[in-house]
Residue frames as a rotation matrix with the C-alpha (Angstrom) as fourth column:
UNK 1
-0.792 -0.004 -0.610 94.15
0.579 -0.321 -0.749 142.75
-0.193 -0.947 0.257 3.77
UNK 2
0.325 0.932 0.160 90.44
0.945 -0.326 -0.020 144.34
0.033 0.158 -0.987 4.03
UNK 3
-0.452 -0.720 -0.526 91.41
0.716 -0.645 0.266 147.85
-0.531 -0.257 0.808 3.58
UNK 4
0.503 0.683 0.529 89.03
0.864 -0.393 -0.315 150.97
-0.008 0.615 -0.788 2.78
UNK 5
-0.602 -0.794 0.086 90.35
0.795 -0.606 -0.033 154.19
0.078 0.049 0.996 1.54
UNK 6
0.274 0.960 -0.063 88.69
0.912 -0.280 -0.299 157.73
-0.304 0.024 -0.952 2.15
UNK 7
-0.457 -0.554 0.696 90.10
0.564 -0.786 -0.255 160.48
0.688 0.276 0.671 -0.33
UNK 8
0.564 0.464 -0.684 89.61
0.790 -0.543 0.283 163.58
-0.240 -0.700 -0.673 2.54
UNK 9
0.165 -0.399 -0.902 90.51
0.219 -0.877 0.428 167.44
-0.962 -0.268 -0.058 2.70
UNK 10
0.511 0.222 -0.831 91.28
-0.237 -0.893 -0.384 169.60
-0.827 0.393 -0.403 0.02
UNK 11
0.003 -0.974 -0.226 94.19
-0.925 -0.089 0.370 167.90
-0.380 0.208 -0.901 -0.71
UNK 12
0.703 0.527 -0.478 92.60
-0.645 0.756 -0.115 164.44
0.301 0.389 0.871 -1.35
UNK 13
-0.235 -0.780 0.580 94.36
-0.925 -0.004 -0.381 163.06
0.299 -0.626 -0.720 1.16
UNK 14
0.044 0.511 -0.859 94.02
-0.031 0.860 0.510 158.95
0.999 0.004 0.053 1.30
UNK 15
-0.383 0.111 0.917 92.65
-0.869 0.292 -0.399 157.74
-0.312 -0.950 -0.016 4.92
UNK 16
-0.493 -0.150 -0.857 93.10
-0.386 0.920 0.061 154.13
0.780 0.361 -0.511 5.50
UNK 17
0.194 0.495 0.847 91.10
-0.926 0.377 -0.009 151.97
-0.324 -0.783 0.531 7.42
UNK 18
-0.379 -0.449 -0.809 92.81
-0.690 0.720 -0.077 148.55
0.617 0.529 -0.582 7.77
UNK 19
0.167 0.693 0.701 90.46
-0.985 0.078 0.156 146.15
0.053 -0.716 0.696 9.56
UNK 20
-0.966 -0.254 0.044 90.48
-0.255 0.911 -0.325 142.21
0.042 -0.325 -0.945 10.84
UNK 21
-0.343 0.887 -0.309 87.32
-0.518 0.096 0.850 140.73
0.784 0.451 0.427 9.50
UNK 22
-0.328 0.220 -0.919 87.27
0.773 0.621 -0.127 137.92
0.543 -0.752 -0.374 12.77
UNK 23
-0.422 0.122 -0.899 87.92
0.840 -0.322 -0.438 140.08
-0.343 -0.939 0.034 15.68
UNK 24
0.457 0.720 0.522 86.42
0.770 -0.614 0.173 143.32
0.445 0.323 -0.835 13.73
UNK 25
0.773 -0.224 -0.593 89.40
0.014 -0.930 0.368 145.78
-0.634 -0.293 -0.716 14.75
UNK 26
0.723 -0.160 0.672 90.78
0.634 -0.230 -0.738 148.19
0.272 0.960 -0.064 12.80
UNK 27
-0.595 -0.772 -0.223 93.99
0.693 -0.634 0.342 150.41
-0.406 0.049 0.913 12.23
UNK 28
0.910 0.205 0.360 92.92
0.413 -0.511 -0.754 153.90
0.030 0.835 -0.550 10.44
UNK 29
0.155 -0.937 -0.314 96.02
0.742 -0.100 0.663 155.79
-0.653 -0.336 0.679 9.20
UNK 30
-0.841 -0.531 -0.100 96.84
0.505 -0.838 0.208 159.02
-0.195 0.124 0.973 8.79
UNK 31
0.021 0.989 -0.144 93.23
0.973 -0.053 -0.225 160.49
-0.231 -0.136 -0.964 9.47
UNK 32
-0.923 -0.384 -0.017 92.95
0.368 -0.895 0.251 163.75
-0.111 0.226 0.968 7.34
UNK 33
0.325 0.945 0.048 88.78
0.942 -0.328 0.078 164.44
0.089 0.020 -0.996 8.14
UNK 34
-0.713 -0.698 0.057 88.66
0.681 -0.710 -0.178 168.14
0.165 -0.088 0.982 7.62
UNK 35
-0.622 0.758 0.197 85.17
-0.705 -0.651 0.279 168.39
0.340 0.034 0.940 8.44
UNK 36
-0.291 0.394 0.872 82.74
-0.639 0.599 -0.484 166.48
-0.712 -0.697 0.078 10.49
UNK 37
0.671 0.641 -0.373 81.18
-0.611 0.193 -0.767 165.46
-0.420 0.743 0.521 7.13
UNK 38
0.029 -0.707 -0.707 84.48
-0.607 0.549 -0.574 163.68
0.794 0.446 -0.413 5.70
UNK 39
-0.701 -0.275 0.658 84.58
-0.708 0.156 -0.689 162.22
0.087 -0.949 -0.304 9.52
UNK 40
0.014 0.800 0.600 81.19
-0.678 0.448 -0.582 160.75
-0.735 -0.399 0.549 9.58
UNK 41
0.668 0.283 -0.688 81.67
-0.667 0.637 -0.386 158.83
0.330 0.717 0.614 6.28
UNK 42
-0.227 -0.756 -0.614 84.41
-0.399 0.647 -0.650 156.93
0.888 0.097 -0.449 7.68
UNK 43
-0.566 0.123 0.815 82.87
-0.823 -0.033 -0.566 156.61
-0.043 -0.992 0.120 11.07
UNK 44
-0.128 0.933 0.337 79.92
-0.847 0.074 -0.526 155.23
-0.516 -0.353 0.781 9.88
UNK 45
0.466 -0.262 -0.845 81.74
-0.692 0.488 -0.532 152.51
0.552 0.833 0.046 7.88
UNK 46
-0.833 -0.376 -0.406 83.30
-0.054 0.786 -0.616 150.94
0.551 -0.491 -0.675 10.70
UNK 47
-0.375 0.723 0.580 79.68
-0.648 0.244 -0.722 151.00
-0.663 -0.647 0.377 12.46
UNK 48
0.182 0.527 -0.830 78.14
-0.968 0.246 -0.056 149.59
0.175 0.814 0.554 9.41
UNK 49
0.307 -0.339 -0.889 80.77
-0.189 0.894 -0.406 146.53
0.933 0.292 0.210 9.72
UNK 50
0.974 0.225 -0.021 80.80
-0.013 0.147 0.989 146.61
0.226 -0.963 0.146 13.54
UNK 51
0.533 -0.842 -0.089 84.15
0.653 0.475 -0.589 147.27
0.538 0.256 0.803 13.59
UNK 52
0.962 -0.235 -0.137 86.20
0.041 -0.374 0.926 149.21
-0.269 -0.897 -0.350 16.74
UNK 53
0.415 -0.883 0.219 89.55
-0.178 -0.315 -0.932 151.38
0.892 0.348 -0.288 16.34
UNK 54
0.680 -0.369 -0.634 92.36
0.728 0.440 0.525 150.16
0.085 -0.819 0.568 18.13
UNK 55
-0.343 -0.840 -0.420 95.32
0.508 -0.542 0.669 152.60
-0.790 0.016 0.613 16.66
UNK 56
0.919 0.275 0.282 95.62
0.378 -0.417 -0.827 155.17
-0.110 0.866 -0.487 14.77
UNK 57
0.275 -0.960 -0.046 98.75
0.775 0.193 0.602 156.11
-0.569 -0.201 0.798 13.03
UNK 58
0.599 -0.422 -0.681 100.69
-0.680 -0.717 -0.153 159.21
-0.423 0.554 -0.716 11.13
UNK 59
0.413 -0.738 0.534 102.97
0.903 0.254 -0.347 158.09
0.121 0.625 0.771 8.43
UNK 60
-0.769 -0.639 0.006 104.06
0.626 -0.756 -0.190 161.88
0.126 -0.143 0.982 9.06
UNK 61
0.143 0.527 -0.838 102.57
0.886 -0.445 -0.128 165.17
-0.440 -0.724 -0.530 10.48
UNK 62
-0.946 0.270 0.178 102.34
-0.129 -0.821 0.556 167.48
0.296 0.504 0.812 7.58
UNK 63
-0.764 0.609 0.213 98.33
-0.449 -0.265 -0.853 168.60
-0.464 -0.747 0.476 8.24
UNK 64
0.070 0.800 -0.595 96.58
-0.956 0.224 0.189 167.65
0.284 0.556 0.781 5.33
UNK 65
-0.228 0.067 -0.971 97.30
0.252 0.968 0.008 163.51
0.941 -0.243 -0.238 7.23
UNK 66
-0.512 0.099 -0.853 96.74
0.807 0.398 -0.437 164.92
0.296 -0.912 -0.283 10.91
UNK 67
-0.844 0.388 0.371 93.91
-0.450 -0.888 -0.094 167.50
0.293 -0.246 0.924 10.90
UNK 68
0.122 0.865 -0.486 91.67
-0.251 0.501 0.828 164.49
0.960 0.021 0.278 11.79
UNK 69
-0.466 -0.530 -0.708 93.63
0.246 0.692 -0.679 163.76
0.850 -0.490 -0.192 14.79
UNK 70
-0.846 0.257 0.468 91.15
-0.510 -0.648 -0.566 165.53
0.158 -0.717 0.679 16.88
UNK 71
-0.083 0.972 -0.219 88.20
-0.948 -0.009 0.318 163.95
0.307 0.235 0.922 15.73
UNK 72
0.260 0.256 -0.931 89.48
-0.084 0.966 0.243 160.71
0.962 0.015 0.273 16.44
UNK 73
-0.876 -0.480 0.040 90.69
0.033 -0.143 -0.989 161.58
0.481 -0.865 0.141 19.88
UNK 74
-0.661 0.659 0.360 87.30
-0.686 -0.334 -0.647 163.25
-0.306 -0.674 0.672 20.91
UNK 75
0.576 0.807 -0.130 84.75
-0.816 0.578 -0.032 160.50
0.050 0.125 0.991 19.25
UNK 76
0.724 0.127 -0.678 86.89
-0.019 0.986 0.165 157.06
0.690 -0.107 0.716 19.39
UNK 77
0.766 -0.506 0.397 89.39
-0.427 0.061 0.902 158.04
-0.481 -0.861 -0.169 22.69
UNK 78
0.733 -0.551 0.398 92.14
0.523 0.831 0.189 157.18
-0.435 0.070 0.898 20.51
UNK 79
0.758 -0.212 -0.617 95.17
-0.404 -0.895 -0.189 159.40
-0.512 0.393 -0.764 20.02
UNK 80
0.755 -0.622 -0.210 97.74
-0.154 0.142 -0.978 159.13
0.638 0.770 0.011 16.81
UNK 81
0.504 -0.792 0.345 100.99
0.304 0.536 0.787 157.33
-0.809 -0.291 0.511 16.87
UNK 82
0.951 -0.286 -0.120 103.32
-0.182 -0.199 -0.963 158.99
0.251 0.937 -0.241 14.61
UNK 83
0.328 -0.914 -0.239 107.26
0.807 0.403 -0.432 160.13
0.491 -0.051 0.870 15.14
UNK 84
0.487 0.301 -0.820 108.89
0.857 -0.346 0.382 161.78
-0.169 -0.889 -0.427 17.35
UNK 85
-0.580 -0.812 -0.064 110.83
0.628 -0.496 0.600 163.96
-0.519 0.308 0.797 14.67
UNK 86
-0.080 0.873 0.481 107.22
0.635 -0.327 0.699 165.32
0.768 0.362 -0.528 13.18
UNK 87
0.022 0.819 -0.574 106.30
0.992 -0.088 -0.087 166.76
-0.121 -0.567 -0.814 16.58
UNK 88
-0.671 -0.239 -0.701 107.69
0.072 -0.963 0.259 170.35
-0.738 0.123 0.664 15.55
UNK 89
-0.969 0.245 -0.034 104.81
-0.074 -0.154 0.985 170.02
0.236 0.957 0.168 12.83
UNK 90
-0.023 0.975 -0.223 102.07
0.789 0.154 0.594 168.63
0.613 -0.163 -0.773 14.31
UNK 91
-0.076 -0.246 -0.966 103.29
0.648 -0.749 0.139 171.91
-0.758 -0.615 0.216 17.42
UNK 92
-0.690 -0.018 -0.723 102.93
-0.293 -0.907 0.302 174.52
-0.662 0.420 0.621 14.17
UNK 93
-0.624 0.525 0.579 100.00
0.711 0.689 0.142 173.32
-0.324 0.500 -0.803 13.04
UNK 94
0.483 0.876 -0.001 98.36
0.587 -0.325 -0.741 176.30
-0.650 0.357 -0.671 12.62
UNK 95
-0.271 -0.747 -0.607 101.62
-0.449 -0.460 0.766 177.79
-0.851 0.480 -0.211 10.55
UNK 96
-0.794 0.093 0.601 101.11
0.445 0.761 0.471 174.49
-0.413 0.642 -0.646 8.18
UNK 97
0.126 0.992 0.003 97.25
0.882 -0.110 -0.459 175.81
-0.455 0.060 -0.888 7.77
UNK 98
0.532 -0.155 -0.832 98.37
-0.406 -0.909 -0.090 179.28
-0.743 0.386 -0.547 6.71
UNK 99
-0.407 -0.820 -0.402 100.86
-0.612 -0.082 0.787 177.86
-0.679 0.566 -0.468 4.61
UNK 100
-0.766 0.256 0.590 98.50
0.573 0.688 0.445 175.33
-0.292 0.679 -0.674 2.86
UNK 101
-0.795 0.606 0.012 95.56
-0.354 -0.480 0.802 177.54
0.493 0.634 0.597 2.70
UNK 102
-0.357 0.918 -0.174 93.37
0.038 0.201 0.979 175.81
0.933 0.343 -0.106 5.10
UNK 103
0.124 0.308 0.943 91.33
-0.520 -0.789 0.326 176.29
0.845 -0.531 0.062 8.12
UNK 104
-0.305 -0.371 -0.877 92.01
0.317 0.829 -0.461 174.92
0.898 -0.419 -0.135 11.14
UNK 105
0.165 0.447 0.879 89.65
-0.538 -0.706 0.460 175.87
0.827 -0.549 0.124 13.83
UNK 106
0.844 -0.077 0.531 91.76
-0.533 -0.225 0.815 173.78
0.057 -0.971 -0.231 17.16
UNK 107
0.212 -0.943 -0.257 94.72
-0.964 -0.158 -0.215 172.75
0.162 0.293 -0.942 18.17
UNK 108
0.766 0.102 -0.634 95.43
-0.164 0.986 -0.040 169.32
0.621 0.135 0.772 17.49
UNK 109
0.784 -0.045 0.619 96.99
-0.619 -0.002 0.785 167.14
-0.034 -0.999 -0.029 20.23
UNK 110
-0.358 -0.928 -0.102 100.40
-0.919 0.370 -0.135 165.72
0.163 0.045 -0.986 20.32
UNK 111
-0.097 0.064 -0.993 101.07
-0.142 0.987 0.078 161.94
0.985 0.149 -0.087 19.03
UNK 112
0.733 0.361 0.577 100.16
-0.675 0.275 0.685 159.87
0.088 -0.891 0.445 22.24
UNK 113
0.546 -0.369 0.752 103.05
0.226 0.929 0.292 157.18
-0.807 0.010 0.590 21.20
UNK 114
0.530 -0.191 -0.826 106.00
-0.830 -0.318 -0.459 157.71
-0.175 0.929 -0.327 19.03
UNK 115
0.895 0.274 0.352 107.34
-0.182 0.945 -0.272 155.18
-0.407 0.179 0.896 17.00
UNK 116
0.238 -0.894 -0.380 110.41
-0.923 -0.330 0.198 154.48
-0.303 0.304 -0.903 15.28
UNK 117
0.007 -0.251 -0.968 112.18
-0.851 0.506 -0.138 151.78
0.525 0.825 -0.210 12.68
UNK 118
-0.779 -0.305 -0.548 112.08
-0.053 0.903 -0.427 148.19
0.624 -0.304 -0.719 14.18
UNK 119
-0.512 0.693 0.507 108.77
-0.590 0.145 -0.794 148.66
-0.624 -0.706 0.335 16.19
UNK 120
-0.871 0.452 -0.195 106.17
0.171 0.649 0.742 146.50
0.461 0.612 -0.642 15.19
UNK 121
-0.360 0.851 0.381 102.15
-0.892 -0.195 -0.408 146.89
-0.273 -0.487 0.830 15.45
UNK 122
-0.820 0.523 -0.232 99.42
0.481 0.850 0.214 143.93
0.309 0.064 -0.949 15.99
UNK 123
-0.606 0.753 0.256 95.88
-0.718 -0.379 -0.585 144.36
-0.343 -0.538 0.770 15.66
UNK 124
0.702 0.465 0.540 93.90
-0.404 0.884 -0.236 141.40
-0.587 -0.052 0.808 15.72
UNK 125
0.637 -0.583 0.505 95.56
0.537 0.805 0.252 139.56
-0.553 0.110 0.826 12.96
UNK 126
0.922 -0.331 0.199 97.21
-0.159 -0.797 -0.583 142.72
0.352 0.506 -0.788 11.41
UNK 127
0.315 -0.788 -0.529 100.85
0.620 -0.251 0.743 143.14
-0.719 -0.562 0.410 11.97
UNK 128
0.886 -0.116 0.449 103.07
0.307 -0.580 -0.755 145.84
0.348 0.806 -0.478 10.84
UNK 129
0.157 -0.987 -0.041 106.46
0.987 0.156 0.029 146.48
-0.022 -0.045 0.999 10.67
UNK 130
0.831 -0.323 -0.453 107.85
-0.137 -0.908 0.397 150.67
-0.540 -0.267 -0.798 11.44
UNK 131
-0.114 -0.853 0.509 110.24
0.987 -0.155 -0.038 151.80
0.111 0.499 0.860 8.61
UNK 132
0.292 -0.307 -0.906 111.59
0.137 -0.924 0.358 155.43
-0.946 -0.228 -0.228 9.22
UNK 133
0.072 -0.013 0.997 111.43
0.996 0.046 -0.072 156.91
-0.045 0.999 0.016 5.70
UNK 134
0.154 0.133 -0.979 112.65
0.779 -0.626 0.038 160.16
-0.608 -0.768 -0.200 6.08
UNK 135
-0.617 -0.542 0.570 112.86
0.731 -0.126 0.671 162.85
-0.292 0.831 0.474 3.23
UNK 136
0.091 0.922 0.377 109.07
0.684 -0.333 0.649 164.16
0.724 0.198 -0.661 2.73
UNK 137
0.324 0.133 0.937 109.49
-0.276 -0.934 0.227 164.83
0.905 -0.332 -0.266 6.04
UNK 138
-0.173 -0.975 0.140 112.16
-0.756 0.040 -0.654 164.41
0.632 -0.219 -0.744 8.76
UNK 139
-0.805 -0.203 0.558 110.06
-0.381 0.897 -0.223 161.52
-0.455 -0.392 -0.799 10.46
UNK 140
0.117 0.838 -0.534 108.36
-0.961 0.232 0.153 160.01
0.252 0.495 0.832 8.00
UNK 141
-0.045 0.260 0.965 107.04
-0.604 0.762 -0.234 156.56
-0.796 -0.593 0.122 8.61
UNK 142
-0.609 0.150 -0.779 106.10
-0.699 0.362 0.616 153.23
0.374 0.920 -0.116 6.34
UNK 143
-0.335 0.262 0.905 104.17
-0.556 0.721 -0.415 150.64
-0.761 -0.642 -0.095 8.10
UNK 144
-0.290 -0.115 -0.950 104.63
-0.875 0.435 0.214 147.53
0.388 0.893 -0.226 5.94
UNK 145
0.406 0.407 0.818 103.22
-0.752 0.658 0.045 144.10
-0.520 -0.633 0.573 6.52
UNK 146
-0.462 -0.854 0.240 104.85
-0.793 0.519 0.319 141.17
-0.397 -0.043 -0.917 5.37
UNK 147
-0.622 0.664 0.415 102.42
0.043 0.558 -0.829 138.95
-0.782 -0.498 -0.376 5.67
UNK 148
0.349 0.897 -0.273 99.79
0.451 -0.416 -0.790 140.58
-0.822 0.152 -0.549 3.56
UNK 149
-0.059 -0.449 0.892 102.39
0.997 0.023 0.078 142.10
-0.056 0.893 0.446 0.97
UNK 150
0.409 0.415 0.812 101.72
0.661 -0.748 0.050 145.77
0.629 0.517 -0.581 1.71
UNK 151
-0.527 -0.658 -0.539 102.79
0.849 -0.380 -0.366 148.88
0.036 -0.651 0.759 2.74
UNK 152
0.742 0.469 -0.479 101.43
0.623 -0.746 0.236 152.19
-0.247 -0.474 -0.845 3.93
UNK 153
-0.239 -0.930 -0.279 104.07
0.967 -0.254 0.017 154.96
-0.087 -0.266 0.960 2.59
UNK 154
-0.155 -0.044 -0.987 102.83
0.597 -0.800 -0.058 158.04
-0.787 -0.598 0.150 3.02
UNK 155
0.943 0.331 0.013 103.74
0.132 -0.338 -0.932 160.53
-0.304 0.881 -0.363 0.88
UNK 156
0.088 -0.936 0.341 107.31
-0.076 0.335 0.939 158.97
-0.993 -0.109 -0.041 0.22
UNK 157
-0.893 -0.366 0.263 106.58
0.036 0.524 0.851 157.09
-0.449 0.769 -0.454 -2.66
UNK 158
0.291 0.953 -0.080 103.36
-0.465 0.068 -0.883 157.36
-0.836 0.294 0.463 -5.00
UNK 159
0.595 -0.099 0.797 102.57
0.619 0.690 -0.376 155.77
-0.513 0.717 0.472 -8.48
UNK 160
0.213 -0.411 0.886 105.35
0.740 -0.525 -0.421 157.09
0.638 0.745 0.193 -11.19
UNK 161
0.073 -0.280 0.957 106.47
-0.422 -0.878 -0.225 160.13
0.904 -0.388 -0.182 -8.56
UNK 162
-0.162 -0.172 -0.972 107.49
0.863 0.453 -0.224 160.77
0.478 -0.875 0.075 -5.03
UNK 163
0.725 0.559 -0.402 106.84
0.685 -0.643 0.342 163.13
-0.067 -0.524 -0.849 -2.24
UNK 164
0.373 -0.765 0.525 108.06
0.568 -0.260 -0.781 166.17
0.734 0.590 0.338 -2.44
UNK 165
0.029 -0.873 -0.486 110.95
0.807 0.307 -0.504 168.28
0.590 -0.378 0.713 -0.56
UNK 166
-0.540 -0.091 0.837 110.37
0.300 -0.950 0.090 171.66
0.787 0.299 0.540 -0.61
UNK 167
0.597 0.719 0.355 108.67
-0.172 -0.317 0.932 171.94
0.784 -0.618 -0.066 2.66
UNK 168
-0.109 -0.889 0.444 110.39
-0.971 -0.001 -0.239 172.27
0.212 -0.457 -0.863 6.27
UNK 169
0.129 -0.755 0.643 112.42
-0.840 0.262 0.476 169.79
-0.528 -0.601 -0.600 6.64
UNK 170
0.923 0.117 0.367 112.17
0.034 0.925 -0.379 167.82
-0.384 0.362 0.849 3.91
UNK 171
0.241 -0.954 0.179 115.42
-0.605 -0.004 0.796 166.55
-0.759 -0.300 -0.578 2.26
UNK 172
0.670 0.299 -0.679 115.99
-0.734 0.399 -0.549 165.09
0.107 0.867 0.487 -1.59
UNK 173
-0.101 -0.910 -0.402 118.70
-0.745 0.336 -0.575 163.22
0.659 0.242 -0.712 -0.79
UNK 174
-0.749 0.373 0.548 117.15
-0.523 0.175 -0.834 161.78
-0.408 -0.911 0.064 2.29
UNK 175
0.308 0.667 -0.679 114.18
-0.932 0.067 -0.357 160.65
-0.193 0.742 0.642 -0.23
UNK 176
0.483 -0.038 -0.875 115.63
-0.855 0.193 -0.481 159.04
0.187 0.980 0.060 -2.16
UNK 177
-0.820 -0.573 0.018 118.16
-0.511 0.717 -0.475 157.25
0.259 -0.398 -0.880 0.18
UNK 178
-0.789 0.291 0.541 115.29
-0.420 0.388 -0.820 156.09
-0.449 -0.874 -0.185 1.81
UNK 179
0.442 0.896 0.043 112.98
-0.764 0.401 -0.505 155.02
-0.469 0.191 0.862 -0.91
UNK 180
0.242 0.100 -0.965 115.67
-0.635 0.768 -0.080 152.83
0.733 0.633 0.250 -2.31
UNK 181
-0.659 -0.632 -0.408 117.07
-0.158 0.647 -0.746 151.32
0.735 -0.427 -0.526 0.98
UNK 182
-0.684 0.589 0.431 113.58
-0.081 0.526 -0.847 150.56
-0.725 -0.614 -0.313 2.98
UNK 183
0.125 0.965 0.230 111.01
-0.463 0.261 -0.847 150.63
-0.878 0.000 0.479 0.42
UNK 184
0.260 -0.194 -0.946 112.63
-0.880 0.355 -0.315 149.64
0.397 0.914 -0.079 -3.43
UNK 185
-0.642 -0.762 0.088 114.27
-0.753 0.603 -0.265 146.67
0.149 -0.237 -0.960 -1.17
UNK 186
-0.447 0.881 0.155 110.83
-0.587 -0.158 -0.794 145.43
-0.675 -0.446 0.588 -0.54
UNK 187
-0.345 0.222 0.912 109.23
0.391 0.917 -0.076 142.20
-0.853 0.331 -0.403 -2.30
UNK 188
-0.982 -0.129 -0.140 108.28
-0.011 -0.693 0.721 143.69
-0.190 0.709 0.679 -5.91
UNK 189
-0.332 0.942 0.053 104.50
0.650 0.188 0.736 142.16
0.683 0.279 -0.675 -5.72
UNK 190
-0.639 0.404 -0.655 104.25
0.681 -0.099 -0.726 144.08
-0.358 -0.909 -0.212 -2.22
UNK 191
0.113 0.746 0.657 101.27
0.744 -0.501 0.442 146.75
0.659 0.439 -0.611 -2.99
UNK 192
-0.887 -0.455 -0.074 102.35
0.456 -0.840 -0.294 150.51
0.072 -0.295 0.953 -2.22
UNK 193
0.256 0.966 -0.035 99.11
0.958 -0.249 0.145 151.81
0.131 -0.070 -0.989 -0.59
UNK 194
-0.654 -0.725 0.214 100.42
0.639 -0.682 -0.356 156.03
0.405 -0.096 0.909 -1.08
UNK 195
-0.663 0.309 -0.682 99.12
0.626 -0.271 -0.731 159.15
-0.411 -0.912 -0.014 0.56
UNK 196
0.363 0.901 -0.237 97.15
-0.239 -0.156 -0.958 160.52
-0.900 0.405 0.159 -2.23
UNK 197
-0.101 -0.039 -0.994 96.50
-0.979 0.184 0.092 159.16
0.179 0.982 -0.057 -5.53
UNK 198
0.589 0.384 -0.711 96.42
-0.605 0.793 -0.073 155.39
0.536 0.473 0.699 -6.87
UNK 199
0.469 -0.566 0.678 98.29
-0.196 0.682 0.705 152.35
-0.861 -0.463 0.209 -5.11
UNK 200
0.214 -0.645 -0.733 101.31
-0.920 0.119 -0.373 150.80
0.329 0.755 -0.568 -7.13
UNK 201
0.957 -0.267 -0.114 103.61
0.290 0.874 0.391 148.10
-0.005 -0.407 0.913 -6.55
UNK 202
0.832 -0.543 -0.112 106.84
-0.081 -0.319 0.944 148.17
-0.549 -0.777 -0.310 -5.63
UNK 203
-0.025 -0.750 0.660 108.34
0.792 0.389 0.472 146.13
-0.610 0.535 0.584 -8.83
UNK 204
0.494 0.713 0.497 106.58
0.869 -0.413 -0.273 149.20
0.011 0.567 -0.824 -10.67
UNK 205
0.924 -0.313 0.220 108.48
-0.315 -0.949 -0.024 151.95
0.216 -0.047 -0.975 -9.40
UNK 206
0.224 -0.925 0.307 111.78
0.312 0.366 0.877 150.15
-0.923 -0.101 0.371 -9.68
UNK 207
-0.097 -0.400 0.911 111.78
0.995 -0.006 0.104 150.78
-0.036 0.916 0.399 -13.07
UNK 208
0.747 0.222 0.627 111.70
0.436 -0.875 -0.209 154.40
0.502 0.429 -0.751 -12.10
UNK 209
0.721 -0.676 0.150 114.52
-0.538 -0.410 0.737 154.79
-0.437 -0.612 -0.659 -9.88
C-alpha cells in the first residue's frame, strides 16, 4: 500500500497518508500538523502526486493525533472520523494542551463521523476494517486492511512497547486485552504502521507478549 509518513508536533507524532495510485485518493490519519509549516509539507505532497483527500481518520483523540484536525477541515473541507468514546478529549482539548505543554491557538471541531468495530472504509481501492482497541485511550481505533497486510494502531501497539495508560481514561488491562485479542490475532507478516516511532510486524511483538 503507497503510504507516506510525516513525523509532526513536538511529540513526533506519525501522520499517514494512504493513497490509491489509479484513482489518486487518499486516506490521511490521525493529522497531528501543529503548525502551518508541518501542514504544508504534507499538503504539498498530495499536490505534487495529484492526489485528493477523501477521509480523514483518528485512531484516538489524545491532541498530539488531532491538533491538525482544523487544518484539514478549513483547507481540504474534510472533517475527522474518529470514536465516539474520544469525544470528551477532543471537547478538552485545550486541558490536553496544558497538560502536554503545547499551544493550541483554536478549538478544534468535533469528529464529523464516529466509527466503531465492524465498520469498514473504501477509498478507491483501499479498504479498511474498524477494530476498537481500547486501553491508550477509551476509544481507541485500528484500521487494518487485509488485503494489503497492514494496520494503522495508533498508539496501542509500537515496536518492542505499547501505549501508555496513565492518562484519562486509559486502562492497562484494557491494553493489553485488546492488543492480544484484535491486534496479536492478526496475520504475523501484517505490518504494524504505530503512532510514533518505527513500524513492526505483528509476528515481532508476539514474542513480547
Amino acid at each position: 500500500m503507497p503510504t507516506r509518513t510525516f513525523p509532526c508536533n513536538p511529540f513526533e507524532e506519525n501522520v499517514y497518508i494512504a493513497f490509491d495510485e489509479v484513482s489518486k485518493e487518499a486516506i490521511v490519519i490521525d493529522p497531528g500538523f501543529y503548525n502551518e509549516e508541518e501542514f504544508l509539507k504534507a499538503d504539498s505532497f498530495l499536490k505534487q502526486n495529484g492526489l485528493v483527500v477523501r477521509r480523514v481518520l483518528n485512531t484516538h483523540l489524545h491532541l498530539d493525533h488531532c491538533i491538525g484536525n482544523g487544518w484539514a477541515l478549513r483547507k481540504w473541507n474534510i472533517g475527522a472520523e474518529a470514536s465516539e468514546k474520544d469525544l470528551f478529549l477532543i471537547r478538552n482539548a485545550a486541558i490536553q494542551a496544558q497538560m502536554f505543554g503545547l499551544e493550541l491557538n483554536e478549538a478544534l471541531p468535533d469528529p464529523c463521523k464516529f466509527l466503531k468495530s465492524g465498520d469498514s472504509i473504501s477509498v478507491g481501492s483501499l479498504q479498511f476494517l474498524v477494530l476498537e482497541v481500547p486501553g491508550h485511550s477509551p476509544g481507541g481505533l485500528a484500521f487494518y486492511s487485509p488485503k494489503e497486510r497492514v494496520v494503522f494502531a495508533g498508539d496501542t501497539l509500537f515496536r518492542g512497547s505499547y501505549g501508555r495508560t496513565d492518562l484519562l481514561g486509559g486502562n492497562t488491562d484494557q491494553l493489553f486485552n485488546s492488543i492480544r485479542t484484535k491486534l496479536l490475532t492478526l496475520p504475523d507478516d501484517t505490518v504494524v504502521l504505530c503512532g510514533h516511532g518505527p513500524a513492526t510486524t505483528i509476528g515481532e511483538e508476539k514474542l513480547n507478549f
